[in-house]
N, C-alpha and C positions, 0 to 999 in steps of 0.2 A: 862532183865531189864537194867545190866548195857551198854548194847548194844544202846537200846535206852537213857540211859541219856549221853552215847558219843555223837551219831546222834546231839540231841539238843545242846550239849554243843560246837559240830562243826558249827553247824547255829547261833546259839548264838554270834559267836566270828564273822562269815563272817557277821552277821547281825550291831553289831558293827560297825564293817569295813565300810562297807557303809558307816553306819548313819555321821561316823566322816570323812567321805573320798568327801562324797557327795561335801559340801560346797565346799571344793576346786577346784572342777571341775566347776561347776556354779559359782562362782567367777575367773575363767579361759575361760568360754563361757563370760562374762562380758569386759572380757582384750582385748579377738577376736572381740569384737564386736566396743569396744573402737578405735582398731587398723584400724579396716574395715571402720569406721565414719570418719577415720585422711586419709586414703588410697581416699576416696571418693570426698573426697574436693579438686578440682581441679585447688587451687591458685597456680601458679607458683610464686609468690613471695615471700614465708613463708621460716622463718630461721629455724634455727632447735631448737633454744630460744622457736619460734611460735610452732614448732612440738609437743615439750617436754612439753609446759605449754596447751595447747591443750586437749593433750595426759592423764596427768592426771587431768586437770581438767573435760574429761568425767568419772576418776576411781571414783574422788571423789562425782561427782553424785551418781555413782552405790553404793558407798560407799565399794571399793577396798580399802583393806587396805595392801595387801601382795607383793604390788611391789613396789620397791624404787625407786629410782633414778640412783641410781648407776645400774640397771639393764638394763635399756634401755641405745643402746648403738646406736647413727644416722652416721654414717657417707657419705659424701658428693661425688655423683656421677658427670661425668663430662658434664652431663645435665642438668643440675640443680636439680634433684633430690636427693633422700636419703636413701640409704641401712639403714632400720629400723633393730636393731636385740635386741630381749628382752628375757633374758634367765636370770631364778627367780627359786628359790626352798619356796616351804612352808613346816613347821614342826609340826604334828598336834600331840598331843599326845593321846593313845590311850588305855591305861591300866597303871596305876602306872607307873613304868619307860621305858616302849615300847611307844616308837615314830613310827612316819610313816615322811617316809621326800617325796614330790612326786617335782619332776622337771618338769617345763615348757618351751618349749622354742616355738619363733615365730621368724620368719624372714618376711621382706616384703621390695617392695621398693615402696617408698611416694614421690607424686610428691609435 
């Protein structure tokens, strides 16, 4: 018996896990898809003003809330293009004072 209420109490806690770990990842497929929509749009003329207000005005569609400003970082290739680099941690909590912190990072270059 107390063999099986381990077992449950082991599924119990990865089942947790999940449930609180899920969103962050779908709000992470959200960010990729954000990124791939800004990668897609083939103006050569956009600043990186235009990147950046672009960029989260698809978050806040999706209604992103976990990336800032300070996370995305464009800098200016010698083609006119733009080394995209977005690297974000979220901190989900997940039992009284156990946190989960997971890191995301995405690199790309935007023309």
């Amino acid at each position: 018996m107390w063999g099986v209420m381990a077992i449950l109490a082991m599924v119990g806690f990865v089942g947790l896990v999940a449930v609180r770990l899920f969103p962050l990842y779908f709000d992470d497929f959200k960010v990729t898809t954000a990124l791939n929509t800004i990668k897609g749009d083939a103006d050569n003329s956009r600043t990186s003003a235009d990147i950046t207000t672009q960029f989260f005005r698809n978050l806040s569609i999706d209604n992103v809330n976990c990336v800032r400003q300070e996370d995305l970082q464009l800098d200016p290739k010698g083609d006119g293009s733009f080394a995209l680099r977005l690297d974000y941690e979220v901190r989900v909590p997940i039992a009284y004072n156990v946190d989960a912190v997971v890191k995301f990072s995405h690199h790309q270059v935007v023309r």
